[in-house]
C-alpha positions in Angstrom: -60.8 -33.8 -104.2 -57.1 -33.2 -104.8 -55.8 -30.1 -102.6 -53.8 -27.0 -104.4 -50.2 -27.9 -103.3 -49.7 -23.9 -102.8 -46.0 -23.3 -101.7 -44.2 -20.7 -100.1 -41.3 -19.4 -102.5 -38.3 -17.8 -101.0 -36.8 -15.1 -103.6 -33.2 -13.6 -103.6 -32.9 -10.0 -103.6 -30.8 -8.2 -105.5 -29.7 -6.1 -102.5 -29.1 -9.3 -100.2 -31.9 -10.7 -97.7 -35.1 -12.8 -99.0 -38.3 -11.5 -100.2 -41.5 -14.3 -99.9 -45.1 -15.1 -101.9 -47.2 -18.0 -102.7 -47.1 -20.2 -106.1 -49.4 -22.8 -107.1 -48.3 -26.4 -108.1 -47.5 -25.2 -112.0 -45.4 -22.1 -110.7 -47.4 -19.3 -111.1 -47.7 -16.7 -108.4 -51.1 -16.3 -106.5 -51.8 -12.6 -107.4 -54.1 -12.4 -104.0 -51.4 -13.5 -102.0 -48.5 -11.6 -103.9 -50.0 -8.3 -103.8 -50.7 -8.5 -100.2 -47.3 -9.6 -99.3 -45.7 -7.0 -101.1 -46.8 -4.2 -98.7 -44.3 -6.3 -95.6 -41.3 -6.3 -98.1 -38.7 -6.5 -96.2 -39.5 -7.7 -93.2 -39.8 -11.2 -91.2 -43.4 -10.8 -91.1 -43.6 -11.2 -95.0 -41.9 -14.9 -94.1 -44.3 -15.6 -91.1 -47.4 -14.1 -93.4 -46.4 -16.5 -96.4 -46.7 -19.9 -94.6 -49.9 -18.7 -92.8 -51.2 -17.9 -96.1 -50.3 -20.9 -97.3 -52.2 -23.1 -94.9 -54.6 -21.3 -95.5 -55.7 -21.2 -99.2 -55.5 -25.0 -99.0 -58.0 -25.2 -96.7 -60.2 -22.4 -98.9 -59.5 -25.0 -101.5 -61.0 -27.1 -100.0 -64.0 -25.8 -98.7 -64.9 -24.7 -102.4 -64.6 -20.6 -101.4 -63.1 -17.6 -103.1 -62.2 -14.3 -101.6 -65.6 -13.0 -103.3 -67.1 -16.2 -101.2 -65.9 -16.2 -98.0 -67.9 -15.1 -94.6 -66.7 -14.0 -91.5 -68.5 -17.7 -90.1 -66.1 -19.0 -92.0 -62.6 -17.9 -91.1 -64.4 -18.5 -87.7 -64.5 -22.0 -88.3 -60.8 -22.0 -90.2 -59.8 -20.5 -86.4 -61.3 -23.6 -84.9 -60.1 -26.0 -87.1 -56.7 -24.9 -86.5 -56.5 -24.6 -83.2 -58.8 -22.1 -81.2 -61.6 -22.3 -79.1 -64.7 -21.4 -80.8 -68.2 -21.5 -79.6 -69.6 -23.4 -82.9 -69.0 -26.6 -84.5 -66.2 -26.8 -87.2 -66.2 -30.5 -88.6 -63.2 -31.8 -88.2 -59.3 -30.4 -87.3 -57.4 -29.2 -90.2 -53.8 -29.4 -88.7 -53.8 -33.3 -88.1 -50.9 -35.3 -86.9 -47.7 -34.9 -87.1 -48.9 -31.1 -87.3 -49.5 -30.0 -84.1 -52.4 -27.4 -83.3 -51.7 -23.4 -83.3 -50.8 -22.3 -79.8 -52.2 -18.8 -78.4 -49.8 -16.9 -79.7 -49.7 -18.1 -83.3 -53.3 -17.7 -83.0 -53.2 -14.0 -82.6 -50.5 -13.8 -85.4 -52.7 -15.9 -88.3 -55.6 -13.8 -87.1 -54.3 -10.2 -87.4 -52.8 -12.3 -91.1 -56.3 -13.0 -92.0 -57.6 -9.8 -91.7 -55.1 -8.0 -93.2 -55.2 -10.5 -95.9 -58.7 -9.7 -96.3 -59.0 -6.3 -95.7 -56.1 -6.0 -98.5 -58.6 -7.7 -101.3 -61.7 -6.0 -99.9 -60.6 -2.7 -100.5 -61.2 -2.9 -104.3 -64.4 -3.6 -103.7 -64.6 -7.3 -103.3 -67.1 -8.9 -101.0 -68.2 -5.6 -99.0 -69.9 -7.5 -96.6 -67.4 -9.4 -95.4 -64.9 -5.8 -95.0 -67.8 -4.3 -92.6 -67.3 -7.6 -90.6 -63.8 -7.1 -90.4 -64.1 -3.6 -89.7 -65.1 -3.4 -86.1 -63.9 -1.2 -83.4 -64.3 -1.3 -79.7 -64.2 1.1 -76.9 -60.7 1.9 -75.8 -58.5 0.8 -72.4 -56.4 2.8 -70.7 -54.0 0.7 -71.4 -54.5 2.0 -75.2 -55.0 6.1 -74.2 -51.4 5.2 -72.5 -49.7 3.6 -75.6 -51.1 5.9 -78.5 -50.2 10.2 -78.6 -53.2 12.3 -77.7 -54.7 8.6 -76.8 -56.8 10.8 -74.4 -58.8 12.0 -77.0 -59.7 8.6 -78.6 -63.0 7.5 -78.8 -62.6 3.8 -80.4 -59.8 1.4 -81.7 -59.7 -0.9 -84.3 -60.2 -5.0 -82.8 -60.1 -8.1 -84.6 -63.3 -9.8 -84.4 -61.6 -13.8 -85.4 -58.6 -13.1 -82.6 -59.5 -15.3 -79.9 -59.5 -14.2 -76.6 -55.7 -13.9 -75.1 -54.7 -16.9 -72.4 -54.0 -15.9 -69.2 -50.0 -15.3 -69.2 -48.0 -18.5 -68.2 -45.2 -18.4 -65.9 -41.9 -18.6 -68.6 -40.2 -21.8 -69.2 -37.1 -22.3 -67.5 -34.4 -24.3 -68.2 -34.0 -27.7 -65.6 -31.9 -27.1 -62.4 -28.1 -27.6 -63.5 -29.1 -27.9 -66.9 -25.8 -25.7 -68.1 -23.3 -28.2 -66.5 -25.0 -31.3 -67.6 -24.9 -29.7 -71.7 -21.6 -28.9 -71.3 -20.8 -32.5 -70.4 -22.8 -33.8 -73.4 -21.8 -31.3 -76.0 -19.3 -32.8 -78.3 -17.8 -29.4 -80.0 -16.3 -26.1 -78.7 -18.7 -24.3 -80.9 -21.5 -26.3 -79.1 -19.8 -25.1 -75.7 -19.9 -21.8 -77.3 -23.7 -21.8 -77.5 -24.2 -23.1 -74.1 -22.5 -20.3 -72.5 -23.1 -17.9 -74.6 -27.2 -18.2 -74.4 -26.8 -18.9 -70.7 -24.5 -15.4 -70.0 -26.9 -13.7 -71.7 -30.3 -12.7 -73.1 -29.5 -13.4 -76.7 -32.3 -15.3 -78.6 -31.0 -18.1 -81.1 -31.5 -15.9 -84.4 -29.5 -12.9 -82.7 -27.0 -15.3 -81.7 -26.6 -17.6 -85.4 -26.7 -14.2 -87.2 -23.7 -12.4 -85.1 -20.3 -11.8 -87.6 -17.3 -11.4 -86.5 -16.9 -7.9 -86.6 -19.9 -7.6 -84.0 -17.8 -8.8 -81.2 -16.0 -6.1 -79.0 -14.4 -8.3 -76.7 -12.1 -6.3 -74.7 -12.2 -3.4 -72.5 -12.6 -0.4 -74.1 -13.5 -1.3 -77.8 -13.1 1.8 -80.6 -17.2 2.3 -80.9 -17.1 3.9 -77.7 -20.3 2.3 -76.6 -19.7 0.3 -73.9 -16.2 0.3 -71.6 -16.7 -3.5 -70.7 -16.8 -6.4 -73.8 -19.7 -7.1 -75.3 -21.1 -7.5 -78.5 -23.3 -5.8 -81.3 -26.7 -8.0 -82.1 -27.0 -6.0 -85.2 -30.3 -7.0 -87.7 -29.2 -8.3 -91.1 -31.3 -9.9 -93.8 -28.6 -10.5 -95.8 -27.2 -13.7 -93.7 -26.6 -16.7 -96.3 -27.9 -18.7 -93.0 -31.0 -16.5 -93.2 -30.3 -16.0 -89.2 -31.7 -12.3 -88.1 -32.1 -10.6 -84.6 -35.6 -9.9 -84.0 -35.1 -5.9 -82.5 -34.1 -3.8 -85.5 -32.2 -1.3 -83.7 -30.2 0.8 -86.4 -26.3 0.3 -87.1 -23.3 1.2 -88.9 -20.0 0.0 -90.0 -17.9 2.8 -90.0 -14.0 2.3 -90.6 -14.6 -1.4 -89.8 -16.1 -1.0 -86.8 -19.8 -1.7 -86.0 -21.7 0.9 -83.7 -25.0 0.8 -82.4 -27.2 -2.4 -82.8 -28.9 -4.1 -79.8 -25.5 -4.2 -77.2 -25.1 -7.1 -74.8 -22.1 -7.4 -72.5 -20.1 -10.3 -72.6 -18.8 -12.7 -69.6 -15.4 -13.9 -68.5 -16.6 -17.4 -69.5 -18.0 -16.2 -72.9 -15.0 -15.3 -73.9 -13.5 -18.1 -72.9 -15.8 -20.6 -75.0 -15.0 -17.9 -78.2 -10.6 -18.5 -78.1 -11.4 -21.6 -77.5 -13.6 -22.0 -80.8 -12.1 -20.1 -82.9 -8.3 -21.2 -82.3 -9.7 -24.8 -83.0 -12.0 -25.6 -85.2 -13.0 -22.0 -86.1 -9.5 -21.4 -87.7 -9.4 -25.4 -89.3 -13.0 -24.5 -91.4 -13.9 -21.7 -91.5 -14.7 -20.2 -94.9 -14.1 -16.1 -94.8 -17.4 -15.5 -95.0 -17.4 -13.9 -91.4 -19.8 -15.4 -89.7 -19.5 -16.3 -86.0 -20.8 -20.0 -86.5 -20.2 -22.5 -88.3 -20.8 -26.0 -89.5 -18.4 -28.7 -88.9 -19.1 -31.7 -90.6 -21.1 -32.9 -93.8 -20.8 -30.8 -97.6 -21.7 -28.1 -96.3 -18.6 -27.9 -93.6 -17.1 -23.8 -92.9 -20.2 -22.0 -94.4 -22.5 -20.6 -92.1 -24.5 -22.4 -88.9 -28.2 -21.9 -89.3 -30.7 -21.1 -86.1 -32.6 -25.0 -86.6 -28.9 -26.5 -86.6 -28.1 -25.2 -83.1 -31.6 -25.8 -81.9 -31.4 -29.5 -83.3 -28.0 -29.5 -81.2 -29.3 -28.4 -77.7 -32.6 -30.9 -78.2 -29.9 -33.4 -79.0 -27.9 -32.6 -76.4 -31.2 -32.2 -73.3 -31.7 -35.8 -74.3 -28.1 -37.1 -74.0 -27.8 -35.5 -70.5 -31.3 -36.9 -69.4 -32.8 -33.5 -68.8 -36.4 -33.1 -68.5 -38.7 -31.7 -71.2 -37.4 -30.8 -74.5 -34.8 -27.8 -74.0 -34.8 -25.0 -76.5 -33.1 -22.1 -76.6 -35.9 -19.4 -75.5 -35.9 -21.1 -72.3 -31.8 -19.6 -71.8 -33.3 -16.1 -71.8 -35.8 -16.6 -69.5 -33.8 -18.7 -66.7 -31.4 -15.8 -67.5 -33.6 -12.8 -66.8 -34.9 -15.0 -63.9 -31.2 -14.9 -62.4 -30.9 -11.3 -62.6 -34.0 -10.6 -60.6 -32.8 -12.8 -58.1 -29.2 -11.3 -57.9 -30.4 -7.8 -58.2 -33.5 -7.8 -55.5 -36.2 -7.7 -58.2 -35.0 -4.9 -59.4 -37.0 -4.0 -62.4 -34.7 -1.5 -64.5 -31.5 -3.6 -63.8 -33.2 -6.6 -65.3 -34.9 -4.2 -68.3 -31.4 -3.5 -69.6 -29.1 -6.4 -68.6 -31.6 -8.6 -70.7 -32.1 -6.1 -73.4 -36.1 -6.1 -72.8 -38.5 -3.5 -74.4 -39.9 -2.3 -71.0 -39.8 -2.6 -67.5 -43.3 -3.2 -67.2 -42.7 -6.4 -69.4 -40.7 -7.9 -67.1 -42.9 -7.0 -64.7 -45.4 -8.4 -66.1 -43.8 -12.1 -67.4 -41.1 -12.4 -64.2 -42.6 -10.0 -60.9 -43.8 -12.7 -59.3 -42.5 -14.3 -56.1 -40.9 -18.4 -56.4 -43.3 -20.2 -54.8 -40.9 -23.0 -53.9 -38.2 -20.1 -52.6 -37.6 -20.4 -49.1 -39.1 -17.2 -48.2 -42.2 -17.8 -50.1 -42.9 -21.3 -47.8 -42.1 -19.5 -44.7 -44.2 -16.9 -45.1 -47.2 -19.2 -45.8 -46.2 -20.9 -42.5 -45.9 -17.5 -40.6 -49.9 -16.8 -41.9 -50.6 -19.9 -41.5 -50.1 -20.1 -37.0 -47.3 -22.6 -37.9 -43.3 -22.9 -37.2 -41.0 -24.5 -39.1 
């Protein structure tokens, strides 16, 4: 049996940014998928949706089942095939090589997909019996009374019976010891250098970082939005990129008299803007193409328009194996060894760490960094002390 080559198909909007949905191999849009699509408009979950979706169907293709069709045991065993651990057999896995299983935490995205996806066609009626599966509540946490307003008066909340059950939280990846020295060694391009210093400075992720313009830098001392006395920068979140490069927080802005307030501020190091004159009085100024992006590419057709997020992560991959740096280094891992840092520098000081690395909450750093280094010298010596021995 031939599979349905569904496709995800990006869409231009009229206003800039992208809008996603789902064709078939002849073109036409799936209506399922559209419809349900349509109500994230707007938004990067629409994108992230749309390829889950996609997967999807073609498996429901194969399998012979239709939204009217489809049981609850049977997204179960879509979960297993893909990736999670189910308590049931499930024939054989659907993402094979070179695919690579869903890790926990795209497991917990393609579920809550699924049952939105399902809930969405099941309100008109459609397969009843597989909405009252879906439908399920469970008794509150404290944690939940805490999040929600008069949470104290809630009885149940919604769960989502094909999310498997969270991992226990790893300790972050960091980057290798010395790994910023040994890329700048490697890196062949003062717009690479730029990259390096700029991720390891600060808390920027790669999309906040490939998405920045121009106008979002304030890099000297007391910049005309009033903001913030030191230089930083605006990470300010834009679907209208040509790179299709966005910041992930989508803190409100405004370009006022040509200068940018708000957006999610991060301040800005001696050494940043070192790597930035540097740039742009080379090869910034040779190719650049007014389209006032902060990066751009160098080389190839497409040389002066905008550098997209997979360019620069190709380019630090690249660049970890040149320098012979263990494990595959990607950019996440600079905002991690980064908040890291500050803990150290700061005495684990929670709040000072919240806002130098731009992080929701306190309690999430807490929660992914409050936890002693157990090869710190302080760590070993106290296991000695308990231990009746001296060092």
């Amino acid at each position: 049996m031939v599979l349905a080559d569904f496709r995800v198909q990006p869409l231009k909007r009229a206003g800039g940014g992208w809008s996603y949905t789902v064709v078939w191999p002849d073109g036409t849009v799936d209506e399922e998928s559209d419809a349900f699509l349509r109500t994230y408009e707007g938004s990067g979950t629409q994108r992230t949706y749309a390829y889950y979706l996609v997967d999807h169907l073609r498996w429901r293709v194969r399998e012979r089942l239709a939204t009217e069709s489809v049981r609850l045991l049977d997204l179960h065993r879509y979960m297993g095939a893909v990736g999670a651990q189910v308590p049931m057999p499930w024939g054989q896995p659907w993402r094979i090589p070179p695919k690579r299983p869903y890790g926990s935490s795209a497991l917990q995205v393609l579920a809550a997909c699924l049952k939105g996806f399902y809930l969405h066609q099941c309100a008109s009626g459609v397969n009843p019996e597989l909405r009252a599966a879906l439908e399920v509540r469970r008794l509150p946490t404290r944690a939940d009374r805490n999040r929600a307003l008069l949470g104290h008066v809630k009885t149940s909340v919604p769960t989502n019976p094909l999310a498997p059950r969270r991992a226990r939280r790893r300790h972050p990846k960091m980057l290798p010891d010395g790994a910023r020295p040994e890329l700048l060694q490697v890196v062949n391009t003062a717009r690479d250098r730029l990259v390096v210093t700029w991720l390891s400075d600060t808390s920027l992720r790669i999309g906040g970082l490939a998405g920045l313009h121009l106008v979002d830098l304030h890099l000297r001392t007391g910049a005309d939005c009033g903001e913030c006395r030191s230089p930083h920068l605006h990470v300010c979140h834009r679907w209208g990129n040509p790179n299709q490069a966005a910041a992930k927080r989508k803190a409100d802005w405004w370009l006022r008299d040509g200068v940018i307030t708000g957006g999610e501020i991060v301040r800005v190091s001696p050494a940043m803007t070192s790597a930035y004159f540097e740039y742009m009085t080379t090869e910034y100024a040779e190719h650049a193409a007014g389209h006032g992006m902060l990066l751009i590419q160098l080389a190839g057709p497409q040389r002066g328009e905008p550098w997209s997020a997979d360019g620069a992560r190709g380019m630090l991959r690249r660049a970890g194996r040149r320098a012979n740096l263990p494990g595959r280094i990607k950019p996440h891992q600079f905002r991690h060894s980064f908040t890291s840092r500050i803990l150290d520098a700061s005495g684990n000081d929670l709040l000072v760490a919240k806002e130098a690395g731009n992080w929701a909450s306190a309690q999430t750093v807490d929660e992914v960094y409050g936890h002693p280094d157990q090869h710190s010298p302080e760590f070993i010596a106290a296991l000695h002390a308990v231990w009746g021995e001296t060092q």
